[in-house]
N, C-alpha and C positions, 0 to 999 in steps of 0.2 A: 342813373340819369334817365330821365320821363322821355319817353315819344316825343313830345312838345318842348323839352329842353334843347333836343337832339336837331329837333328842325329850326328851334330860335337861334342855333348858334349854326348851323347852316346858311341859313337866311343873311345873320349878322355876317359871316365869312363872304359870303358873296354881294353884298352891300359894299365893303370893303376893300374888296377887288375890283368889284367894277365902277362904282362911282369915279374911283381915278382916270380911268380908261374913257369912261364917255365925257366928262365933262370938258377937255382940250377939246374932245371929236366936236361938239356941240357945239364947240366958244369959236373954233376955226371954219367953221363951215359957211359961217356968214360973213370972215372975217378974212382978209389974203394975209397970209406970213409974212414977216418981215425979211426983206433978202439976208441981212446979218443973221439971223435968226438961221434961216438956212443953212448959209454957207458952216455957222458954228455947229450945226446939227448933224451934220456928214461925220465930223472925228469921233463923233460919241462911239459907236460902234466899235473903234480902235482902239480908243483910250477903254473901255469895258472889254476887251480881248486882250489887250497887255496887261491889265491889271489883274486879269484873272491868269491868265498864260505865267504872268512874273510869281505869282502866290503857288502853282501847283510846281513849276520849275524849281523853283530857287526855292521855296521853304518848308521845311522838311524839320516835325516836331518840334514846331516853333522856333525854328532857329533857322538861320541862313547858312544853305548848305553849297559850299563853290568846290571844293573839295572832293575829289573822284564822285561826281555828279553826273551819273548816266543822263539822269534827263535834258541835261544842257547838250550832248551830242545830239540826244534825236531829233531834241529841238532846232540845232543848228543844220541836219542833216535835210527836215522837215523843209525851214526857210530855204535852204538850197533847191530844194525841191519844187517848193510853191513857185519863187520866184522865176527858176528856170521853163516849167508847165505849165501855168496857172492854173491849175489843175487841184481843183478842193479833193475829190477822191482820191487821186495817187498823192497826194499831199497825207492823206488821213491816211492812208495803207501804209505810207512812206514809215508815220510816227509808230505803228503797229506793228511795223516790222522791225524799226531799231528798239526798241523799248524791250517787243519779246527776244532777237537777239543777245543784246546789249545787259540783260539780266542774266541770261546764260551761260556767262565769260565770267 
């Protein structure tokens, strides 16, 4: 691969990435949100943490694992946690702690 290959596919990679990124920026700037628009825009964040949360929990060498599943305790351990502190950091120390125990058993 050429010098000049190297940076046209550079180039191309970040054309790619960011064309997405400013063109909303660009089209909203002039323009106010729609409040639905909004209000629908707050669950994203959640629905992309469950569904990432439910794929590394529950699925395990493509298959669905309920069955002596460590990671559903730490996870339950964790939400216990969150919900009781609201606390991101002891929340994340919480799942680090039962995962490295809970492997050890």
């Amino acid at each position: 691969m050429t010098n000049l290959n190297l940076f046209l596919m550079i180039l191309g990679l970040f054309a790619v990435s960011y064309i997405p990124r400013v063109i909303p920026l660009l089209y909203f700037t002039k323009r106010k949100v729609p409040t639905w628009f909004s209000e629908w825009m707050k669950y994203v964040p959640v629905a992309l943490f469950a569904a990432l949360s439910f794929k590394d929990v529950f699925i395990t060498h493509e298959h669905l694992d309920l069955a002596w599943n460590i990671k559903i305790v730490a996870m339950l351990l964790v939400a216990g946690v969150a919900y009781k502190t609201r606390s991101m950091a002891l929340s994340v120390l919480t799942g680090l702690l039962a995962i490295f125990l809970l492997t050890m058993l």
